[in-house]
Each structure stands twice: as structure tokens, then as C-alpha cells.
N, CA, C and O of each residue as an XYZ file, in Angstrom:
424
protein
N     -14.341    -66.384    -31.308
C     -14.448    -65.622    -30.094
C     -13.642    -64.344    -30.262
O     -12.449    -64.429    -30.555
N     -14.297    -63.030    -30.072
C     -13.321    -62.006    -29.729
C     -13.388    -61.810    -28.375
O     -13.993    -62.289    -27.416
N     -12.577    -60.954    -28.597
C     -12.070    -60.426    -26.995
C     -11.571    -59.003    -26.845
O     -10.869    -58.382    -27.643
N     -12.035    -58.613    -25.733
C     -11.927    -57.025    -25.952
C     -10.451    -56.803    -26.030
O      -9.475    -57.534    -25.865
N     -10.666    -55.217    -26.420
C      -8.709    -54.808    -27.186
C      -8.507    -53.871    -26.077
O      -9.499    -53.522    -25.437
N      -7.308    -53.403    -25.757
C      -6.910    -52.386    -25.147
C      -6.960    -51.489    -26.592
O      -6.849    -51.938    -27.733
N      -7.204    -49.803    -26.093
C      -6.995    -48.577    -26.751
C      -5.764    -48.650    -27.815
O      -4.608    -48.554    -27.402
N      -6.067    -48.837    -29.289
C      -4.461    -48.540    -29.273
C      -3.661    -49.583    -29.486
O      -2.553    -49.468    -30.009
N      -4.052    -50.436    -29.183
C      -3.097    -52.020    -29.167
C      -4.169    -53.173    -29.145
O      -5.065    -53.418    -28.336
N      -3.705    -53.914    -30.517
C      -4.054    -55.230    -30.951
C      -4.202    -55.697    -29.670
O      -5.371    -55.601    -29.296
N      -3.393    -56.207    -28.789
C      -3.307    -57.141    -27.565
C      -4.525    -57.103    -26.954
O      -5.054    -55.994    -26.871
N      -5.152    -58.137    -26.464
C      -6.793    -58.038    -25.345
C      -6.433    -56.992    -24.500
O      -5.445    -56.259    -24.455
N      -7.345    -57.075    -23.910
C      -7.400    -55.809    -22.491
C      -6.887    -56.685    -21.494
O      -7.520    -57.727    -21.327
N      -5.905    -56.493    -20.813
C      -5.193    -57.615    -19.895
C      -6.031    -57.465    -18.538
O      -5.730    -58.205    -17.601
N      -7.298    -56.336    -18.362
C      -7.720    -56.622    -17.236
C      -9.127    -57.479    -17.597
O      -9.767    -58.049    -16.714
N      -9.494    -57.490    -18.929
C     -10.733    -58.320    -18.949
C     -10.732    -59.570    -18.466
O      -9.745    -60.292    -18.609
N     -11.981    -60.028    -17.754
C     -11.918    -61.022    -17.179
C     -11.548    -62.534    -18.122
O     -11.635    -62.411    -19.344
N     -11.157    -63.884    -17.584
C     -10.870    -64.951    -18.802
C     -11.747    -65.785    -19.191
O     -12.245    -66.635    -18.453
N     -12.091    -65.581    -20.689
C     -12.984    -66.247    -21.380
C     -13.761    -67.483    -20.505
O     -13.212    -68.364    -19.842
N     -14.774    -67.328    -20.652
C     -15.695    -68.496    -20.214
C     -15.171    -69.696    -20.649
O     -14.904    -70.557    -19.811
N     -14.909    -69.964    -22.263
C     -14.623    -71.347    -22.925
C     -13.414    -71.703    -22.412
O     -13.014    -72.853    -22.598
N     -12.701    -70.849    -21.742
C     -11.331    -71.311    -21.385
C     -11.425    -72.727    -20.649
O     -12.290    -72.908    -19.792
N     -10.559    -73.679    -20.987
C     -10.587    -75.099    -20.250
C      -8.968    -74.830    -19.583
O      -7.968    -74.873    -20.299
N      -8.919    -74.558    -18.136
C      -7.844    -74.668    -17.900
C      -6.750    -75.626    -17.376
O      -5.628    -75.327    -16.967
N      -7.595    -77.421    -17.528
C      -6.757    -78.349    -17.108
C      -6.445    -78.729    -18.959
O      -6.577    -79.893    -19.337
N      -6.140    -77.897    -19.711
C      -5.786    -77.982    -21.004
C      -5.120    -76.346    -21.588
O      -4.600    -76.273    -22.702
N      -5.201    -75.441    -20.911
C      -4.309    -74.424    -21.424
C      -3.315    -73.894    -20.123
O      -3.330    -74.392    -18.997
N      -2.559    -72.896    -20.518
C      -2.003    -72.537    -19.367
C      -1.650    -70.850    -19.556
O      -1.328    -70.355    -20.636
N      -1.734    -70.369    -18.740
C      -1.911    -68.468    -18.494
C      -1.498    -68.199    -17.442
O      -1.731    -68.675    -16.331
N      -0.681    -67.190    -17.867
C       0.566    -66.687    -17.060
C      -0.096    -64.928    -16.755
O      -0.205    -64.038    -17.598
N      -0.460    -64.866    -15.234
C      -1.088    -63.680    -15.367
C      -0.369    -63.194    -13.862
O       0.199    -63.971    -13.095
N      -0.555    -61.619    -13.630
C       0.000    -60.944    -12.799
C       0.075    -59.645    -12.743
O      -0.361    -59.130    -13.773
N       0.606    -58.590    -11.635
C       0.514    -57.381    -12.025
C       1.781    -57.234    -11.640
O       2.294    -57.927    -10.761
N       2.547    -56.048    -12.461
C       3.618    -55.380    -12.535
C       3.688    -54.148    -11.047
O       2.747    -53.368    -10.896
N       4.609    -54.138    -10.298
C       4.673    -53.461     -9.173
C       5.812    -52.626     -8.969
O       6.782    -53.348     -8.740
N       6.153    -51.261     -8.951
C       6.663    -50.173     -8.223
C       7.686    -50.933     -6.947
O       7.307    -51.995     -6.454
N       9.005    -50.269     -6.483
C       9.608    -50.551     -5.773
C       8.919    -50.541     -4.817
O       8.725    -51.565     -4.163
N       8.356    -49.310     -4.495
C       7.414    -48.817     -3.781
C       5.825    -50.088     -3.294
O       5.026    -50.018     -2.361
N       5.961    -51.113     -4.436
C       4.597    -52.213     -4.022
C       3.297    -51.105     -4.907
O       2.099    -51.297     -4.700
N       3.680    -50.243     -5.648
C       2.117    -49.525     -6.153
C       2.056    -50.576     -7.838
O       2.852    -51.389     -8.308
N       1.217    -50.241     -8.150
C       1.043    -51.212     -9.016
C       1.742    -50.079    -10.179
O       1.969    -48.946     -9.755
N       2.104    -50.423    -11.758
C       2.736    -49.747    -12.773
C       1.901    -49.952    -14.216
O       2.048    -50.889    -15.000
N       0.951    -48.770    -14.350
C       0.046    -49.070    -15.340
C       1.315    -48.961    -17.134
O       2.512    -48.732    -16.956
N       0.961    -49.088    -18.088
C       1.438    -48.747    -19.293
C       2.806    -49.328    -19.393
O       3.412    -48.956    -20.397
N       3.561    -50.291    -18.465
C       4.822    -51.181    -18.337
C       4.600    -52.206    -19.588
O       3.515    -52.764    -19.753
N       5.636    -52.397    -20.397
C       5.661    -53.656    -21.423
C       6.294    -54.834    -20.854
O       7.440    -55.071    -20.473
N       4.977    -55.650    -20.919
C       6.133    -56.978    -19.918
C       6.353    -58.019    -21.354
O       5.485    -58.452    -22.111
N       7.446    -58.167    -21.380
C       8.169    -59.297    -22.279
C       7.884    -60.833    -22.256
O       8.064    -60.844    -21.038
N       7.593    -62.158    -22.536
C       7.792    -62.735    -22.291
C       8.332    -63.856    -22.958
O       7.735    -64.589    -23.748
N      10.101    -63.978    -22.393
C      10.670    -64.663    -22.832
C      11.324    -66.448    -22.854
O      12.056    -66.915    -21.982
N      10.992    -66.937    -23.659
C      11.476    -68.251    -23.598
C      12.456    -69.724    -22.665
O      13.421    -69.189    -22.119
N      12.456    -70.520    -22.516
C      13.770    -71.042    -21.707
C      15.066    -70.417    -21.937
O      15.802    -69.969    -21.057
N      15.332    -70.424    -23.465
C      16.838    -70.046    -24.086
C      16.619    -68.027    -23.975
O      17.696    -67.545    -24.327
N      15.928    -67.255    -23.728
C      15.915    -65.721    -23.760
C      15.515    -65.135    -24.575
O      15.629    -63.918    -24.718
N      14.945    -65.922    -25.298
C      14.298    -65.439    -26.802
C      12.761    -64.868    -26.636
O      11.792    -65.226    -25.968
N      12.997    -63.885    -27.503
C      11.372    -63.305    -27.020
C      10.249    -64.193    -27.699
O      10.063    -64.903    -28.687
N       9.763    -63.828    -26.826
C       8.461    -64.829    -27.571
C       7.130    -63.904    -27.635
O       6.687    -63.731    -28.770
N       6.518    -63.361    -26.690
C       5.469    -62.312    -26.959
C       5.717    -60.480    -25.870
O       6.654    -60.250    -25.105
N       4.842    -59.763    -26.118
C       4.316    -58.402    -25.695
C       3.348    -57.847    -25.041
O       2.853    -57.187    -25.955
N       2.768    -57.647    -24.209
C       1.891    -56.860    -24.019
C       2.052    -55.753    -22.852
O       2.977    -55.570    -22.060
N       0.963    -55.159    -23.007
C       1.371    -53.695    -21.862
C       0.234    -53.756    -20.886
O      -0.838    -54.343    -21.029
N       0.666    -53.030    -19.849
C       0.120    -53.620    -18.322
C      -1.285    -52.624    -18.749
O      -1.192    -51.742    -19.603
N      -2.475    -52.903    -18.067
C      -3.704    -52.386    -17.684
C      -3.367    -50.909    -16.750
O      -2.300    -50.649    -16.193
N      -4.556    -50.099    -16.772
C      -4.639    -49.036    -15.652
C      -4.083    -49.437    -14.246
O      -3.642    -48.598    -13.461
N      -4.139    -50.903    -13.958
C      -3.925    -51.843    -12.843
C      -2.124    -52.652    -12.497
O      -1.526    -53.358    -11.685
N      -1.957    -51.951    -13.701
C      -0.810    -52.919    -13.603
C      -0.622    -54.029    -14.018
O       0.511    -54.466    -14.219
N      -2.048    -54.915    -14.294
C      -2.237    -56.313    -14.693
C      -1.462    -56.918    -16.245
O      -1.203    -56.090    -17.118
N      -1.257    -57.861    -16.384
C      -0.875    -58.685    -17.382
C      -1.105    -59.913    -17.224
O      -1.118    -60.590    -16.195
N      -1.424    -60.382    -19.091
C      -1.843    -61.710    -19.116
C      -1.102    -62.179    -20.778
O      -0.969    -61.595    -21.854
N      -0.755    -63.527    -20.246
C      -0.359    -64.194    -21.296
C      -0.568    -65.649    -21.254
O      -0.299    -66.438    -20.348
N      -1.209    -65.897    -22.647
C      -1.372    -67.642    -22.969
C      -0.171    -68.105    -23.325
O       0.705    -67.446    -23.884
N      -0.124    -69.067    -23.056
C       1.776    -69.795    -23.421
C       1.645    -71.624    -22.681
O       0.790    -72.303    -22.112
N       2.953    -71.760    -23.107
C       2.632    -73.282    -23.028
C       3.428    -74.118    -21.823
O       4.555    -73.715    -21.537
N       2.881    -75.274    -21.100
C       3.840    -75.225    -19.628
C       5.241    -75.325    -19.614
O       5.778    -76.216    -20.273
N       5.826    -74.630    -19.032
C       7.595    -74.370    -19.258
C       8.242    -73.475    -18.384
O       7.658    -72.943    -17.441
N       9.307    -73.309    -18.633
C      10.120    -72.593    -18.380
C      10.272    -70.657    -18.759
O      11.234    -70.516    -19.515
N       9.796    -69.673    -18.528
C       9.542    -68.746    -19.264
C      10.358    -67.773    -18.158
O      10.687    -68.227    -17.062
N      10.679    -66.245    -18.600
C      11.502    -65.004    -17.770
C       9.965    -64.073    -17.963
O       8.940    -64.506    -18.491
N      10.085    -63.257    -17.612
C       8.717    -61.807    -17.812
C       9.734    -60.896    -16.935
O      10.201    -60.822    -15.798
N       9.783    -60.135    -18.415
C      10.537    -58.889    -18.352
C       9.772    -57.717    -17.854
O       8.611    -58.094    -17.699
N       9.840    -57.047    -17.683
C       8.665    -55.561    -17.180
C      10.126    -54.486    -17.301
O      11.205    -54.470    -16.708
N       9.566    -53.723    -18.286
C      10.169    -52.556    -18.594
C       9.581    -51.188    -18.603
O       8.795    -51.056    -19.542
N       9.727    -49.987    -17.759
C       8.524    -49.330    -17.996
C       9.258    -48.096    -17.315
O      10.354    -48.357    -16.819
N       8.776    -46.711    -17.217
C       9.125    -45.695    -16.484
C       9.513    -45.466    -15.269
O       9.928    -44.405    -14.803
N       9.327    -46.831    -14.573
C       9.904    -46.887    -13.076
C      10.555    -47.634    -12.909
O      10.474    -48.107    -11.776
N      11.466    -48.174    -13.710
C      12.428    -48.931    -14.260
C      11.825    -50.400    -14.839
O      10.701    -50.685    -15.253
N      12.985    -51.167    -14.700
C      12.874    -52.767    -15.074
C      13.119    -53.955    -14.299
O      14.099    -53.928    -13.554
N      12.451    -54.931    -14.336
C      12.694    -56.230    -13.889
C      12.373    -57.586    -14.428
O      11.608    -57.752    -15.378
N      12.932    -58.470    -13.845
C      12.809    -59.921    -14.572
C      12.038    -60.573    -13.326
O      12.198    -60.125    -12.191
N      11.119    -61.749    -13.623
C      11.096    -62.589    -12.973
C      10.838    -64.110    -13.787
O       9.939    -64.384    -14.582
N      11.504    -64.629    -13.491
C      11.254    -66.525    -13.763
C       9.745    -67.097    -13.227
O       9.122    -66.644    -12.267
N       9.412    -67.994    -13.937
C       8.417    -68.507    -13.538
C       8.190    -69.820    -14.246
O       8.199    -69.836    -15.477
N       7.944    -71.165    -13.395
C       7.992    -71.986    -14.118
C       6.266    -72.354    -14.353
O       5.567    -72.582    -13.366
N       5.772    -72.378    -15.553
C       4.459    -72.282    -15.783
C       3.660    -73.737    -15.230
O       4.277    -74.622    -14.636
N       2.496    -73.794    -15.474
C       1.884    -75.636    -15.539
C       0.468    -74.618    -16.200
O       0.406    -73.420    -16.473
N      -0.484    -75.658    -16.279
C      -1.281    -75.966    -17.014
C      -2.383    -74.943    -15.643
O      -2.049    -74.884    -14.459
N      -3.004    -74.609    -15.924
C      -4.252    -73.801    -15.320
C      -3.512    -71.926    -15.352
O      -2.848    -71.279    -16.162
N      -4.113    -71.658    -13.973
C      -3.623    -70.064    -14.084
C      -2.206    -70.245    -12.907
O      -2.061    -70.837    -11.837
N      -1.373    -69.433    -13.735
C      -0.166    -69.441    -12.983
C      -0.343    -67.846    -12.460
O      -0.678    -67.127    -13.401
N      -0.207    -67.170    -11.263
C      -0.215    -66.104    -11.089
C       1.728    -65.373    -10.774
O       2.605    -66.160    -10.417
N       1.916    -64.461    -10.905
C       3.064    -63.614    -10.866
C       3.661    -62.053    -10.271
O       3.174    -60.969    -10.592
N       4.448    -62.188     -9.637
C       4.621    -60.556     -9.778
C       5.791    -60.318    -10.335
O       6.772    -61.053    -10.222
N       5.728    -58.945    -11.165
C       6.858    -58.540    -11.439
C       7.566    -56.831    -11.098
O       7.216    -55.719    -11.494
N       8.641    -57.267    -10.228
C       8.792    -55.856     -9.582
C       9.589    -55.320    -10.127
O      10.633    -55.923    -10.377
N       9.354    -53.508    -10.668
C      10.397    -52.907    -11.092
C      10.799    -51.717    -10.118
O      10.245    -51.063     -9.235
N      12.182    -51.778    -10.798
C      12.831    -50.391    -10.012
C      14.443    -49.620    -10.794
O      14.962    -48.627    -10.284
């Protein structure tokens, strides 16, 4: 299966929609959009996402939308968002289907 790329970066297009084959009472995806103090959404933000212990674990950069998506496994995880309108963390404890998120910077 491919999957479309963002411009520029290996990573999928974080606004493409999620694979058909996806079985989600067997994977788990951590998705969300990155948001402005302000509540506007923050396109081109790198959200981090790091481990129980703080360790990075993957990368990708937000959509025209702000959006982000990451496959990962059910746990304990932080999502960093670092970007021109500053930075933020948020925790999120994952499970198995789609976990949705926001992450606000300022």
C-alpha cells in the first residue's frame, strides 16, 4: 500500500484520509490538529511524538490544516508541537482505534 506524501517530506500527507485496510480494533492512531493561542489552526508545526520515559519516538509536520497523524502503539505518549507560534505539550493516553487530540501552542 502507498500512501500519499506531503511536498518535500517522506511522512504521508497527514490530511489524507485513513486507509481503507486500516482495522482499527487492532491498530491505534493518534490524530489531531495543532492550534494557535488564538484557537486558529497552525499549518507547517512539527509535532513530536514522545514516549512514556520522553524519548522521541517519531516526526511529522502539520497539514495546510493544522492536522496530524500518527500510528503508534496503546500507551502512554507526550505530542510536542513546536512551530512559529510557539510550543506545546500535550499527554495522551492512547487505546486501540482513533484517539483524537489537540495540541495548543503559544
Amino acid at each position: 500500500m502507498t500512501l500519499p506524501t506531503a511536498a518535500g517530506c517522506a511522512a504521508p500527507d497527514q490530511a489524507a484520509p485513513l486507509p481503507a485496510s486500516l482495522d482499527l480494533e487492532k491498530e491505534t492512531v493518534i490524530t489531531g490538529v495543532v492550534r494557535s493561542a488564538e484557537a486558529e489552526p497552525v499549518p507547517g508545526a512539527y509535532v513530536r511524538l514522545l514516549d512514556s520515559t520522553g524519548e522521541f519516538t517519531a516526526e511529522v509536520v502539520t497539514s495546510a490544516a493544522g492536522q496530524f497523524r500518527f500510528f503508534a502503539a496503546p500507551g502512554s505518549w507526550t505530542l510536542r508541537a513546536l512551530s512559529r507560534h510557539g510550543n506545546g505539550d500535550t499527554a495522551v493516553t492512547a487505546g486501540r482505534g482513533v484517539n483524537e487530540v489537540a495540541v495548543t501552542v503559544a
